[in-house]
Every structure is written in C-alpha cells, then in structure tokens.
C-alpha positions in Angstrom: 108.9 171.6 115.5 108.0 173.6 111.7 108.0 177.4 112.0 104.7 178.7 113.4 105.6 182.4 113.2 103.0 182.6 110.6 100.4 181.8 113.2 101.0 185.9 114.1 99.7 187.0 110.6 96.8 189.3 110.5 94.7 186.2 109.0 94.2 184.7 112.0 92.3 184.9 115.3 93.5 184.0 118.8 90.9 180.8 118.5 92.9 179.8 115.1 96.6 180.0 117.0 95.3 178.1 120.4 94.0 175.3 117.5 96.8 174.9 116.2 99.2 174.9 119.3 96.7 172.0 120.8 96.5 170.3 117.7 100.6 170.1 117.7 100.4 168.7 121.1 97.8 166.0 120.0 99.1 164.6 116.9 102.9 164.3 118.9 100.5 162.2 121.4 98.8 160.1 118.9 100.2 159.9 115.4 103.4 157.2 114.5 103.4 158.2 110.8 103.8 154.6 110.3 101.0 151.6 109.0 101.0 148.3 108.0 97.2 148.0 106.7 96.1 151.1 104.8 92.5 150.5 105.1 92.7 149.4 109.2 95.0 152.6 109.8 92.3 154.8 108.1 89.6 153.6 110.0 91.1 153.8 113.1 92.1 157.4 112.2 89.0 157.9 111.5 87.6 157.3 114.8 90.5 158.5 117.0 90.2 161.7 115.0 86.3 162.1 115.8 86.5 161.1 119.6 89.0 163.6 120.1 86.5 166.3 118.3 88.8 167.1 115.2 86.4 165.9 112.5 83.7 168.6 114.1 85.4 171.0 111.8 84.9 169.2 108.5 80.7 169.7 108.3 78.8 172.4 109.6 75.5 171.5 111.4 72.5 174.1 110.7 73.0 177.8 111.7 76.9 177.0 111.2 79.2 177.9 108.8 82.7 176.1 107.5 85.8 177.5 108.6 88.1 177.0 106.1 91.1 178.8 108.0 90.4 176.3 110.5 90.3 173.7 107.9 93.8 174.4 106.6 95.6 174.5 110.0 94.0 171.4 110.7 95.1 169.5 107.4 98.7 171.7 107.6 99.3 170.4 111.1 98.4 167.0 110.8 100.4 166.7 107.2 103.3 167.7 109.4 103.2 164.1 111.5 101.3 161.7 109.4 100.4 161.7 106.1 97.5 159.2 105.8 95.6 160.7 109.0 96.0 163.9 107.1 94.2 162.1 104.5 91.5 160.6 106.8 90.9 164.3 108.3 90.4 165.8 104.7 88.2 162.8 103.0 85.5 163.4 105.7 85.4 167.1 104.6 85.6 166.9 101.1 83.1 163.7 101.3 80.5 165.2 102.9 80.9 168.9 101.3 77.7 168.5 98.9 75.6 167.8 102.1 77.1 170.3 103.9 76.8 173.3 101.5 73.3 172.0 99.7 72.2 169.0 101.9 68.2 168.7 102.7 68.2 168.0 107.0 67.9 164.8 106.4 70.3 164.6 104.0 72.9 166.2 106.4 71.9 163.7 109.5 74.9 162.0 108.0 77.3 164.5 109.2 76.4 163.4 113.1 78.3 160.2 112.1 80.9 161.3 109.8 82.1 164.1 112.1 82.2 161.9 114.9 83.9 159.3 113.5 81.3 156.9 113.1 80.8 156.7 109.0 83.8 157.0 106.3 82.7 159.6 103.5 83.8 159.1 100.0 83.5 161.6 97.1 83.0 159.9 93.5 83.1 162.1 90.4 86.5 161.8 88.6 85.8 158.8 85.8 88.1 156.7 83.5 87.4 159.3 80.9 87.0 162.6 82.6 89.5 163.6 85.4 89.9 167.3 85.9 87.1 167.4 83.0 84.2 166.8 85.6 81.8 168.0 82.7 82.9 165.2 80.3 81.1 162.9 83.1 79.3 159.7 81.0 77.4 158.2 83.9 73.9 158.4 83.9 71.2 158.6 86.5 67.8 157.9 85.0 64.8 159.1 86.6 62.2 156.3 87.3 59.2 156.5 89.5 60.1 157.5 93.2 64.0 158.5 92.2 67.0 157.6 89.9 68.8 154.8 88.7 72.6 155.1 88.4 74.8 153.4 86.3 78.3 153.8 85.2 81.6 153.4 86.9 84.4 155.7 88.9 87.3 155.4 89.4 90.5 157.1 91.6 87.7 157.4 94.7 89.3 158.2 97.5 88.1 156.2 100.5 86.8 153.4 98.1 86.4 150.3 99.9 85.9 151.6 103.3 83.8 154.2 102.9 80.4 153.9 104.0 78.4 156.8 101.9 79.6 158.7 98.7 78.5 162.1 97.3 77.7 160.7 93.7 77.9 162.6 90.4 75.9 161.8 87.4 74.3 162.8 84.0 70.5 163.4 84.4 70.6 165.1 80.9 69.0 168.9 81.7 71.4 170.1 78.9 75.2 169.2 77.4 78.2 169.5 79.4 78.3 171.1 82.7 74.5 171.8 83.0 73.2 167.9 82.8 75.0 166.7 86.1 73.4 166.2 89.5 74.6 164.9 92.8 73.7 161.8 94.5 74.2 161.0 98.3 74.4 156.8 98.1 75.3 154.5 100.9 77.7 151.9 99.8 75.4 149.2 101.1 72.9 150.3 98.0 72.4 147.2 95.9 74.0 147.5 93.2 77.3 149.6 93.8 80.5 147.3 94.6 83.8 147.8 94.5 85.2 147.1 91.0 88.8 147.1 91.8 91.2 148.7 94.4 94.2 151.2 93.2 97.1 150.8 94.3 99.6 154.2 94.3 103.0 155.7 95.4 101.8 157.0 98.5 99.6 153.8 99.8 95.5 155.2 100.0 92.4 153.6 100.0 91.4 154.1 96.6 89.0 151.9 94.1 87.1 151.8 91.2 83.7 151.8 92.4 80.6 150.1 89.1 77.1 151.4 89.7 75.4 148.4 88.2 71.5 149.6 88.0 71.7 151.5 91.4 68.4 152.6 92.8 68.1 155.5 94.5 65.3 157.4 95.9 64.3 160.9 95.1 65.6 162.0 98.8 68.6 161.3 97.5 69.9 163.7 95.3 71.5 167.0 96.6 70.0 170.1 95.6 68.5 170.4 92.1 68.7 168.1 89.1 71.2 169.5 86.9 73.3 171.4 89.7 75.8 168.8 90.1 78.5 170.9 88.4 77.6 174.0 90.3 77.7 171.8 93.2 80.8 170.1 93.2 83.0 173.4 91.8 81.1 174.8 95.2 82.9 171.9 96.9 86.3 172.2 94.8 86.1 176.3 96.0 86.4 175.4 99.6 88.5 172.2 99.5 91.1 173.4 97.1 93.0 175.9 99.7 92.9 173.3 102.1 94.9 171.1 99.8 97.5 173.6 99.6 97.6 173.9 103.1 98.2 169.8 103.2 100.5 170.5 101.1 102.2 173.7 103.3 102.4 170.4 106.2 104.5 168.1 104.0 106.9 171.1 103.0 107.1 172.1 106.5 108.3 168.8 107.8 110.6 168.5 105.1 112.4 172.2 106.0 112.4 170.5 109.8 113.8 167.1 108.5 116.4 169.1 106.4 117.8 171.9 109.2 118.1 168.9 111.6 120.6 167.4 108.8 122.5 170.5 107.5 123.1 171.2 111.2 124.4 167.9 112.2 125.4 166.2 109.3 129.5 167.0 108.4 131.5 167.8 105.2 135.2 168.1 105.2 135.1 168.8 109.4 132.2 171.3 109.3 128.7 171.2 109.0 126.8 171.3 106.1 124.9 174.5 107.1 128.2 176.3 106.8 128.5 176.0 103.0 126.6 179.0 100.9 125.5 176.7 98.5 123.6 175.1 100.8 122.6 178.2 102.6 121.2 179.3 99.1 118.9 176.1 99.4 117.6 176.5 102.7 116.7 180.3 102.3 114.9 178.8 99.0 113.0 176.5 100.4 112.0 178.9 103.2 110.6 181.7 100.7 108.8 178.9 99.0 107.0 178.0 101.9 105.9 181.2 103.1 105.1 182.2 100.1 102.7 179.6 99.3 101.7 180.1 103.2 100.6 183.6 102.6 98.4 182.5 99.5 96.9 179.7 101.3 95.1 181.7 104.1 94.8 184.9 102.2 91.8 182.6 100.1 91.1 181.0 103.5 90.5 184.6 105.2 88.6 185.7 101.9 85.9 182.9 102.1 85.7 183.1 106.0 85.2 187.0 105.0 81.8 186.5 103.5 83.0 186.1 99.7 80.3 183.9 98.1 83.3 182.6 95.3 87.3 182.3 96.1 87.7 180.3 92.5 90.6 182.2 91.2 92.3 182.6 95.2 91.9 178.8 96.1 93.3 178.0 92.2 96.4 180.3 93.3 96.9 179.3 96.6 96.4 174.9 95.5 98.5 175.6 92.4 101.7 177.5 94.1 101.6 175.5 97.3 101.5 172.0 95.9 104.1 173.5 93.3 106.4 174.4 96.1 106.1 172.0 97.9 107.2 169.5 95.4 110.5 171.8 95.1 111.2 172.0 98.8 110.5 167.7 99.1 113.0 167.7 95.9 115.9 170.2 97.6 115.3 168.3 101.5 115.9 164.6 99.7 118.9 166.3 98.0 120.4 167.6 100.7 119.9 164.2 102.7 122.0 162.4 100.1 121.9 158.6 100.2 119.7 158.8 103.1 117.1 160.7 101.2 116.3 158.0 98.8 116.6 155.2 101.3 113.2 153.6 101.7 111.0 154.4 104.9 113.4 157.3 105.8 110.7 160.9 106.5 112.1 162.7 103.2 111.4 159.5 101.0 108.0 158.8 102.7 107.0 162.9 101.9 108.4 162.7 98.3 105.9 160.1 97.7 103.1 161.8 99.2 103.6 165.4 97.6 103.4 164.1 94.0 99.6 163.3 93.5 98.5 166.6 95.6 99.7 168.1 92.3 97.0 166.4 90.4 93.6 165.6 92.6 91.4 168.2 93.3 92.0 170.0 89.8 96.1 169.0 87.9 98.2 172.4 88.4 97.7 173.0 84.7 94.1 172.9 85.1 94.8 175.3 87.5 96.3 177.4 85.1 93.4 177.7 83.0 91.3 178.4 86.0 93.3 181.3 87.0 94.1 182.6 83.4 89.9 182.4 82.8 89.4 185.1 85.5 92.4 187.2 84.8 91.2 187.5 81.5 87.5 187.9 82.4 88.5 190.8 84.6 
C-alpha cells in the first residue's frame, strides 16, 4: 500500500487518520478497478458507495458544515484503487455543491437521496463555447410567470445520461459577463432536457451533451439569487478544486506503488533496477513531487476547514501543482515499466489515461495560472 506517513501531518485530526485507514480496508474489499459498462459500474458505485455511508461526506445537512480535508482523503484513497468510483464519489459532491452551500430546505431534500446513494447528481455549466470561461455562458433562462424557461445546450457534463438532477447554469441577463448568470436545480425527467449526445474520452466516463429545448422550471428552482450563478459556482469550484488535486495525489500514489514493486523486482544485467542511480534519481523525483503537491493540497483543505470564507488562490495552487505532478510521476512510473507500461489494461497505462483530463476540468492549469497570478498581484 501508498505511503500514509503524511496522515501524521499537523493538518489532520485523529478522526481524519481512522478515515482513512477504514476507507483503505473498504475499497481493498470492494473495488476491482475494472468495468465493462461505464454507466452500469457508476451506478452501482453509486449505491455501494452510499450504503456503506461514504457519500454522507459529499453534502452537509442543516447545522453541518463540509469537510473538505475529509473530502480529499476520501477522493485520494479511493483514486488509489479505482478510478471511476473515484469519480462516482466526487460527482455527487461537486453535483450537489450549489444546494449544499446556497440550497433553500427544500432545495437540499435532494441531498437525502444523493448522499445515500439513491439519485446521481450532475453539474452542467461548461458549454461548446465557454469552458474554463464560465462567464462567456450563452444559455438563457427567461423568466415567465411562476419561474424560467431554459434553453441552450451543455456539453462535457459529467454524469450525463445517468444522472438524475443537475445544478444548471444560465443567463438571466442582470448585467454582462459574470453578473447575468443564475443557477438552476433541474431533474432530468423535466420536459424538455434530453440527452443530445454521449462523449466518449480516453479515460471511459459518463459524459453527454445535454439540449435544454424550452425547459420549464419553477421559481423554487433556482439556487440563491438571480444573477449569483457566477458567485455561486466559483463558491463551488473553491471547495471542489483541492479535492481534485487530492484525486489526483491517489493516481500518483498508486503509480509510486506500481513503480517500487517493479524497480524492486524487475532485473537489468543480474541486478535490480532499484540498484541503478539513474533510476534512484527517478524515484526520489517522483517522491518530492508527491509530497509536495500533498502538502499543498491539505494546507487549502485545513485553511477552508479553519473558518476562511475564500481559499481561491490555495485551492488554484494546490489543483494546479498536484494534477501537474501527477502527470510527471504517471509519465516516469510508465517509463520505468518499459513495454509493460504502454501495454493496454496494464495499472500504469490505465492511470496515464486517467491523469490527463484532471489537468483540464474544474478550471485548465493555465487558467489556474491566471487565478493565482490575479491574487499575487492584487496583494
């Protein structure tokens, strides 16, 4: 099993370290790592995730509060052993976030089902003309009497196709840019919203195109006030972002663990690879990475569960350096696996695939760049 030295660290409470040590011992128990059927394998994640009492952690009920610390461990560990329940885990978080943070109560009766396991979340803002640009959003939702009427389309939704509600962004027109966006919760049975298309990517996920073809909605439905869907969703994106790092610490982790097993045992010239410098050089490389990107990671964890209303420039840090690293530790552990590393279905392979589009979702690392430049400079 990864390191879990940094479990020690000052960040961390005795509650945090018994999590994680259970959590360990239940994903060994139930997670293969392997599907056939995308969609069936995320359902079923879904719901073995929620009866064991994992998905608790991704909403908070009144008089709670998120735990993001906890939320990283949780999406760390699980990364570790199977990517796409790692997914599963996260999209119920980052699905119902708007309810959770700004929700009305009956709003956030939703998050009885999705943190049981009983309803898929889905979070639709990222458009076929405005990705990490959320404010360049074209789709409108028009008030009429009694609520809004939504149409437009999205497109690289996560969960699309299974999901069973979606935290919906749209232009209700307060002002230009940013300040004329709202937030919609929408069941996917609402007349109206079908799935346009599915997405097929390196690393197999349930994603679509979702068109909003004259979807009514009713005034109970949007989250918070019109025109706060920007403030909203960066609200989101401010919790969710160190968690993707963390996902992200999980993949790099396993790949360290796949690549000492190797070194250790595989043989060069009568000795094993683990004896050579060079390769010695990589190892203590792809160690520093990771605990470097570790120590990021749950400093913005520890800052938010600290009291800190914003963590913007800390969660930027901790998703950009992370998913960066990460990428270079997948790189150096299919290296060092030769042949093997690129042979398909082998652990390294299957990581390689998944690392690449945490570098993007959730805010590209450049736009990460700008993030954390924007506050440097601001002071």
């Amino acid at each position: 099993m990864a390191d879990t030295t940094y479990l020690d660290w000052p960040f961390f409470e005795p509650r945090h370290k018994a999590l994680a040590e259970e959590l360990h011992a239940w994903c060994r128990a139930n997670l293969t790592g392997h599907h056939d059927d995308v969609d069936t394998a995320c359902r079923a994640h879904v719901k073995t995730l929620g009866a064991s009492g994992w998905l608790k952690h991704t909403g908070a009920a009144d008089g709670e509060r998120l735990d993001v610390r906890t939320l990283c461990l949780i999406r760390e560990t699980i990364a570790q052993y199977d990517g796409l329940a790692e997914f599963s885990f996260a999209m119920q978080g980052l699905g119902m976030g708007a309810v959770t943070l700004f929700g009305t109560p009956e709003q956030k009766q939703w998050l009885a089902r999705t943190r049981s396991g009983a309803a898929i979340a889905g979070f639709a803002i990222t458009e076929p003309e405005a990705g990490s640009d959320a404010a360049a959003a074209k789709m409108t939702a028009t008030r009429v009497q009694g609520g809004f009427v939504l149409r437009g389309e999205k497109t690289y939704i996560s969960n699309g196709g299974i999901a069973d509600v979606y935290v919906v962004f749209a232009r209700t027109g307060e002002a230009p840019g940013a300040k004329g966006l709202s937030a919609f919760l929408v069941p996917a049975d609402t007349k109206g919203l079908r799935v346009a298309a599915r997405i097929d990517v390196m690393a197999p996920h349930p994603l679509a195109l979702l068109d909003f073809d004259t979807v009514e909605v009713p005034e109970a439905a949007l989250i918070g006030k019109p025109g706060d869907g920007f403030k909203i969703a960066m609200s989101v994106l401010d919790v969710f972002r160190s968690t993707v790092g963390a996902a992200a610490l999980g993949f790099a982790r396993r790949a360290l663990d796949e690549t000492l097993t190797r070194v250790k045992t595989r043989k060069v010239g009568g000795a094993p690879l683990a004896d050579l410098q060079m390769v010695q050089g990589h190892i203590a490389d792809m160690a520093l990475d990771i605990d470097a990107a570790a120590l990021l990671v749950y400093r913005a964890a520890w800052t938010k569960d600290s009291g800190a209303p914003r963590i913007t420039r800390e969660a930027s840090m901790a998703k950009l350096d992370a998913t960066e690293a990460a990428q270079r530790v997948i790189d150096m552990a299919v290296q060092l696996h030769g042949g093997d590393g690129v042979k398909s279905g082998s652990v390294v392979e299957h990581l390689y695939r998944e690392i690449r589009a945490l570098r993007i979702y959730e805010g590209a690392s450049d736009v990460q760049r700008v993030i954390i430049a924007r506050a440097v400079l601001g002071g």
